[in-house]
C-alpha positions as a printed Julia matrix, in Angstrom:
250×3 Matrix{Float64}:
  20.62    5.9    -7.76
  21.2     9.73   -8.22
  18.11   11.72   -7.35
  17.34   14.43   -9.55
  16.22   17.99   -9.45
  13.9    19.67  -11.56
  17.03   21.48  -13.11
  18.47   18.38  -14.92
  15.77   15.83  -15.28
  16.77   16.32  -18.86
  20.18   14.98  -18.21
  18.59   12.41  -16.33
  16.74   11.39  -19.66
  19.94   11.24  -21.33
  21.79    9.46  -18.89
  18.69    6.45  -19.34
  19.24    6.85  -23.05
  23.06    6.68  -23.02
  23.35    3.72  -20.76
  21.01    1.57  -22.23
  22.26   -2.28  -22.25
  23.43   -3.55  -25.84
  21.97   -7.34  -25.64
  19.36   -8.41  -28.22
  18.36  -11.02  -26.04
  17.27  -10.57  -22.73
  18.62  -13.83  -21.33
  21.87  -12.39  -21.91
  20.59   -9.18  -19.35
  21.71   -9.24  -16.1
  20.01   -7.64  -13.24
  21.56   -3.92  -12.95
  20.88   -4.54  -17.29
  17.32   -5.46  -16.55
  17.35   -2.5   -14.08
  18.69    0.38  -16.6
  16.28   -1.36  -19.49
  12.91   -0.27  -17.93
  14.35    3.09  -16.55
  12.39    4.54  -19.27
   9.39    2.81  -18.24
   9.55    4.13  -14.89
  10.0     8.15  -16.3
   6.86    7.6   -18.47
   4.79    5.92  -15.32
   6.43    8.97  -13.48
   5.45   11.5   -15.85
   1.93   10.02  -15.83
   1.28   10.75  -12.14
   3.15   14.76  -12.35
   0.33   15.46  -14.47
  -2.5    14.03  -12.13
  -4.63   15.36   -9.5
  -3.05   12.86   -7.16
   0.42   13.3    -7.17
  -0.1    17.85   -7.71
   1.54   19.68   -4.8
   2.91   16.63   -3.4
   5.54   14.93   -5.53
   7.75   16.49   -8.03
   8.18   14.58  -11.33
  12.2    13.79   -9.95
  10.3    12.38   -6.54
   8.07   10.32   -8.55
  10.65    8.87  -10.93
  12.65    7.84   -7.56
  10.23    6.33   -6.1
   9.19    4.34   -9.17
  13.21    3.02   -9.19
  13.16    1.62   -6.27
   9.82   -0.06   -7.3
  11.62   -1.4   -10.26
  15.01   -2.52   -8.17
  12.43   -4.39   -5.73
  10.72   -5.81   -8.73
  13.48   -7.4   -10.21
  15.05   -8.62   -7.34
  11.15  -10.7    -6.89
  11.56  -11.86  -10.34
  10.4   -15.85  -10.62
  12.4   -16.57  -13.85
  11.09  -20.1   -13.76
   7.82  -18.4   -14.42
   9.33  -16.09  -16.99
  10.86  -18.97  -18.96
   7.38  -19.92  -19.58
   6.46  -16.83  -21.18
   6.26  -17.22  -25.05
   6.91  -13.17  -24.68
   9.22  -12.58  -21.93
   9.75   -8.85  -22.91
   5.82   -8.18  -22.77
   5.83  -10.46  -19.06
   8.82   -8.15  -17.27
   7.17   -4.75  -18.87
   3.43   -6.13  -17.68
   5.39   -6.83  -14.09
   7.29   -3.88  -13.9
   4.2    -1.76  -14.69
   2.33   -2.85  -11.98
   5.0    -2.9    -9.52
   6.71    0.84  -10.22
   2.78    2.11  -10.82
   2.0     0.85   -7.18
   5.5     1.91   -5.98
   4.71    5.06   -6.62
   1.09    4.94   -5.95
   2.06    3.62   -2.57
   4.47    6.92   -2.2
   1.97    9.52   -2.97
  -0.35    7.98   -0.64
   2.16    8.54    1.91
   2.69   11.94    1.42
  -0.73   12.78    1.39
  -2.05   10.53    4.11
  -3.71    8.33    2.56
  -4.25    4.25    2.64
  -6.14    2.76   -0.02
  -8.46   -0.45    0.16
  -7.82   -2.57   -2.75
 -10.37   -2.39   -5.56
 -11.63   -6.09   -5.73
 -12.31   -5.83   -1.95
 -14.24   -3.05   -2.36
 -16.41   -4.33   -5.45
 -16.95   -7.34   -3.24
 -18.01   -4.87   -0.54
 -20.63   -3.18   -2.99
 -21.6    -6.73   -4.54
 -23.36   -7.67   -0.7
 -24.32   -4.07    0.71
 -26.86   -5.42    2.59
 -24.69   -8.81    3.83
 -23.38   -8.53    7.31
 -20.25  -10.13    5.78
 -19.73   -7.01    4.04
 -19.4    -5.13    7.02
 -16.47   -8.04    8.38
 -15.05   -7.55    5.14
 -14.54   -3.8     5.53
 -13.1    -3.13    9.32
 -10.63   -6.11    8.56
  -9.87   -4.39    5.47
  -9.68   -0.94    6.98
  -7.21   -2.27   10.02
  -5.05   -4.69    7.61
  -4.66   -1.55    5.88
  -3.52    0.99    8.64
  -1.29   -2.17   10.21
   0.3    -2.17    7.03
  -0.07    1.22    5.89
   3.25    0.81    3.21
   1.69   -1.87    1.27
   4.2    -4.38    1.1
   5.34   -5.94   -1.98
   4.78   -9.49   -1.32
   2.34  -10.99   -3.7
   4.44  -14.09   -6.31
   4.42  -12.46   -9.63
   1.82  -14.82  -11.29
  -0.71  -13.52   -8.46
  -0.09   -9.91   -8.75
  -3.67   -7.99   -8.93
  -3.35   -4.41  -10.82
  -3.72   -1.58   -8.09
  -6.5     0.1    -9.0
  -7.5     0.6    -5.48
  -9.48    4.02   -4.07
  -7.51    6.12   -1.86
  -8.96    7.22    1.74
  -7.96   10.31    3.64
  -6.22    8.42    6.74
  -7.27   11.67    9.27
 -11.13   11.5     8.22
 -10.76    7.8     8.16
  -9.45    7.55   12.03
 -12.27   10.31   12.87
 -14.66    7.78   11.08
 -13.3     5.22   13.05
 -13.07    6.64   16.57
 -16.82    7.78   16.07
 -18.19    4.02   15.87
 -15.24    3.08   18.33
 -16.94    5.21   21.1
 -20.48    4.39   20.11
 -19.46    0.38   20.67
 -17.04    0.12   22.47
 -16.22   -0.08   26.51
 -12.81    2.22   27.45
 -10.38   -0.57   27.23
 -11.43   -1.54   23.75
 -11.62    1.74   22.57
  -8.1     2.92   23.84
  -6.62   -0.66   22.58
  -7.73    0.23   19.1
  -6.71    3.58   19.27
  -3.01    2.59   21.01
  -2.78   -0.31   18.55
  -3.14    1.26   15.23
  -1.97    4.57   15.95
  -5.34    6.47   14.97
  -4.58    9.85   16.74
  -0.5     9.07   17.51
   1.99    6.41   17.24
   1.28    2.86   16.71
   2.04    1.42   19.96
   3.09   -2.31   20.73
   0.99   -4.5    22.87
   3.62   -4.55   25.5
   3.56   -0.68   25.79
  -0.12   -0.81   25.89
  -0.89   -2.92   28.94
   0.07   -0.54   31.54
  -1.82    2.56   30.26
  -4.98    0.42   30.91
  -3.88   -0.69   33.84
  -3.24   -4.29   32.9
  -0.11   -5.9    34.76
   2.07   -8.52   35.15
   4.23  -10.57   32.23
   1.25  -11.48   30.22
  -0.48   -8.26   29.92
   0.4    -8.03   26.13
  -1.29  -11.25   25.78
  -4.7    -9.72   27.09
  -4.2    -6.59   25.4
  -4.13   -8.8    21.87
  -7.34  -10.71   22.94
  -8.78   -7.28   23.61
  -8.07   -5.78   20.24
  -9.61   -8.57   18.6
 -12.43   -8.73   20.83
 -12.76   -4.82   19.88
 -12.46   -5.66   16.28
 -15.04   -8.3    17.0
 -17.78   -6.33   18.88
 -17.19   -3.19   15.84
 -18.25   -6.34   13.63
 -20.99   -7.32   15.05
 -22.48   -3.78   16.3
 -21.66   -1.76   13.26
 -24.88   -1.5    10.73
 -24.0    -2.34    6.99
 -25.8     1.25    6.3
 -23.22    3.11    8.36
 -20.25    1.12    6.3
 -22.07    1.83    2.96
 -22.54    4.92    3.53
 -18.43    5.9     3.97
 -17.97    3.6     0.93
């Protein structure tokens, strides 16, 4: 796909209009037709975010659309048609699926650029639901670390389990300071320098492997120790951590 500058996003309006597929039906669409179809979706998503406080000073509106294509492409390509031959409304299904996907796409992008990593909404209501349950404090380090580990959101949920992304962005530098501050409070050296190694929260994720010998584990196995110490880490954060000191980030 071209990428656009600010200079002829107007010809990249026309170019969607110009090239839209003829078919009535969409069974008769193939995929680059399905593709070029919801182009227009994606530059109204697009346009959406260049107007918001999240996406100002970070992503330009040509950035945005971009990023929201190759949320589309990806989306199609995940397409379960078996699913949508069930639909009574197919063209409402793709344009409900699409949304979601190019919105997140480019949610996922602008979070990205500005650092950010975002726990997903229904965890967090769950979180808020039980402030006082320990099980709320399990629920947000394993959150928190899925989150880092992953830290592009991948794009694997099936299509009939997709959950709208209306998730709350966190600043990933205050979150590692966050982090390291309860890490050293409850946590011996090895732990703390496994979770810090592991997820990268002050320089490059590092591998297991690559951790053993900076804490001075040897031998063939060490990356086997060093992955019963992060979860031992993860583990004593758990159980040391008051639901107060969680609620209070939330």
């Amino acid at each position: 796909m071209k990428k656009y500058n600010i200079k002829n996003y107007v010809r990249y309006k026309e170019d969607v209009k110009t090239s839209q597929p003829e078919h009535q039906e969409l069974d008769q669409y193939n995929r680059d037709d399905l593709i070029v179809k919801f182009l227009p979706l994606v530059e109204n998503i697009a346009r959406k975010f260049s107007t918001s406080q999240q996406a100002s000073g970070i992503m330009d509106i040509t950035d945005l659309i971009q990023e929201g294509a190759i949320g589309l492409v990806k989306a199609v390509d995940k397409l379960d048609y078996v699913i949508l031959g069930q639909s009574d409304d197919k063209e409402k299904t793709l344009k409900s699926f699409f949304f979601k996907r190019v919105k997140g796409a480019i949610r996922r992008a602008i979070d990205i650029k500005r650092g950010d990593i975002r726990i997903p909404e229904h965890k967090l209501n769950d979180m808020r639901k039980n402030p006082k349950d320990k099980k709320m404090v399990e629920m947000f380090f394993n959150s928190i670390f899925l989150s880092i580990d992953r830290k592009s959101f991948t794009d694997d949920e099936d299509m009939i389990y997709q959950i709208p992304d209306q998730s709350e962005p966190y600043n990933i530098g205050l979150l590692n300071s966050y982090l390291k501050s309860l890490m050293k409070k409850y946590l011996n050296p090895n732990e703390y320098e496994v979770l810090r190694l592991s997820y990268g929260l002050d320089c490059e994720k590092h591998q297991a492997k690559d951790i053993a010998p900076r804490i001075d584990i040897n031998g063939a196995s060490g990356y086997v120790r060093v992955s019963e110490l992060k979860k031992q880490a993860v583990q004593k954060l758990i159980d040391s951590v008051d639901h107060s000191q969680v609620i209070e980030y939330l």
